[in-house]
N, C-alpha and C positions, 0 to 999 in steps of 0.2 A: 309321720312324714307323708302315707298318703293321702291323709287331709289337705294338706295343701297342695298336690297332684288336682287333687278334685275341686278344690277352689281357683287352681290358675285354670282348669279345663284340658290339661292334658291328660287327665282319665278319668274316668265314667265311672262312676259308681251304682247298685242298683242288689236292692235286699234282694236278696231270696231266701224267704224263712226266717232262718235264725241266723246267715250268713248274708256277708256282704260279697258281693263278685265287684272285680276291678279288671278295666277292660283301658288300654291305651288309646288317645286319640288318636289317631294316625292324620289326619286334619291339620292337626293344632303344628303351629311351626317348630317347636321344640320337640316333636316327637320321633324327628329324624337325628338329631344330635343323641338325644334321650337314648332311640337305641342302637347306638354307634357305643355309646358307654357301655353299655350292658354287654356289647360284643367286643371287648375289649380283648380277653383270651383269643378268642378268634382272629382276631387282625391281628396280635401278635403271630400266631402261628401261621398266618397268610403272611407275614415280612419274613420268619424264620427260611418258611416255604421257597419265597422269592431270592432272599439274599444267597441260599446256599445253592439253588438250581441255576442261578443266574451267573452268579460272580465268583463259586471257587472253582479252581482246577489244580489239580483232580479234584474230581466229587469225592465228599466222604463215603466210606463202602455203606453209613449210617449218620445218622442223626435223630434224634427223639428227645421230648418233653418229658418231665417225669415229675412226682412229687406233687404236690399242692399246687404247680401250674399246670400239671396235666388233670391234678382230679377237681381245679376252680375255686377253692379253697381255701391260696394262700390269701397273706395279708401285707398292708403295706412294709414291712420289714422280712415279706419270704425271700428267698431266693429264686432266681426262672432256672430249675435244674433241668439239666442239657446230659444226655449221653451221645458220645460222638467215639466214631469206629473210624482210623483211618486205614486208608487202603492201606498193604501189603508192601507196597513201593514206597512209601512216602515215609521217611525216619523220626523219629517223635523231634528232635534238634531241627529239622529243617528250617531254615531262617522265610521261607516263604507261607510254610504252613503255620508256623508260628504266628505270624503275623497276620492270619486269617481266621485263627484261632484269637487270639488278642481282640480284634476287631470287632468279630461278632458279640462279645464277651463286653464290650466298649460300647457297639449299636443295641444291643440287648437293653444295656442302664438308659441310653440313650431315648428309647424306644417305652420306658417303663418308667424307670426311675427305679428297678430295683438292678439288682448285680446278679450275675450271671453264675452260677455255680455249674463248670463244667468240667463233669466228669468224664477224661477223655482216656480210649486205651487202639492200640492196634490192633492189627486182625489179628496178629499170632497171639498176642494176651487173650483172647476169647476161649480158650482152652484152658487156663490158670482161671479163669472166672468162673466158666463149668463147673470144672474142679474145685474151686475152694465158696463158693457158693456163699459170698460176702453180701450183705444185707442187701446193696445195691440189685441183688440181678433179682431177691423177691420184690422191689419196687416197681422194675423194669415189667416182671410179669404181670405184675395187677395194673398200673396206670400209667404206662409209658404210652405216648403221642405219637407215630412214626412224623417224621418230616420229609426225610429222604433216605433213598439207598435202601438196604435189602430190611425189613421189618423186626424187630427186634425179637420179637418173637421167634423166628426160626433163626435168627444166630445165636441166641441163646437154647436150641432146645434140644433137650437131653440134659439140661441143669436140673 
């Protein structure tokens, strides 16, 4: 594949030794689309970033990436797994938070083409999590994303 990189002239090629170095045109007009691709993960988490600092109220007490979309990984059929903490006020039925939850979950596919697996709990389930220390909270310590709201790490710690 990168033969033909270096035959359209959007990267440079050049021995060293016994190895080949490949360097990006920055030039070439497709090198600006080119690395918009490559930052894919990124712009996803800059829209996550946006959609929930911008557009919900109340703000989650959390939000974060987790899984093969936080460690880059996945593939076309992963899931973009999402942990989300709602504040302390706000009741898992609420017809408004519901529907902001739906949403994201809806702009997520939208945004990807993959489906949203969102694992969602309240502030007072944070304590049953602690305590029962279900596979999710060792994913959350090794490769969770924060996006917004208090860092997952310190509401999980003491797990």
């Amino acid at each position: 594949m990168l033969s033909r990189f270096v035959n359209h002239g959007l990267v440079f090629m050049e021995e060293a030794g016994n190895s080949r170095v490949y360097n990006l045109n920055r030039e070439h007009l497709a090198a600006e689309p080119f690395e918009r691709l490559a930052d894919l993960r990124g712009a996803l988490l800059r829209r996550l970033i946006d959609e929930v600092s911008h557009y919900w109220r109340p703000q989650p007490t959390h939000l974060s990436v987790f899984g093969s979309a936080a460690r880059g990984d996945g593939g076309l059929d992963s899931d973009i797994d999402i942990f989300l903490v709602r504040p302390g006020d706000v009741e898992a039925d609420e017809e408004e938070w519901r529907e902001r939850v739906e949403g994201l979950a809806n702009a997520v596919f939208r945004w990807t083409g993959n489906h949203a697996g969102i694992a969602e709990v309240g502030l007072e389930e944070l304590e049953r999590l602690r305590r029962e220390q279900p596979a999710i909270v060792e994913s959350l310590r090794v490769d969770a994303l924060d996006i917004v709201g208090i860092p997952v790490r310190e509401l999980l710690r003491g797990v």
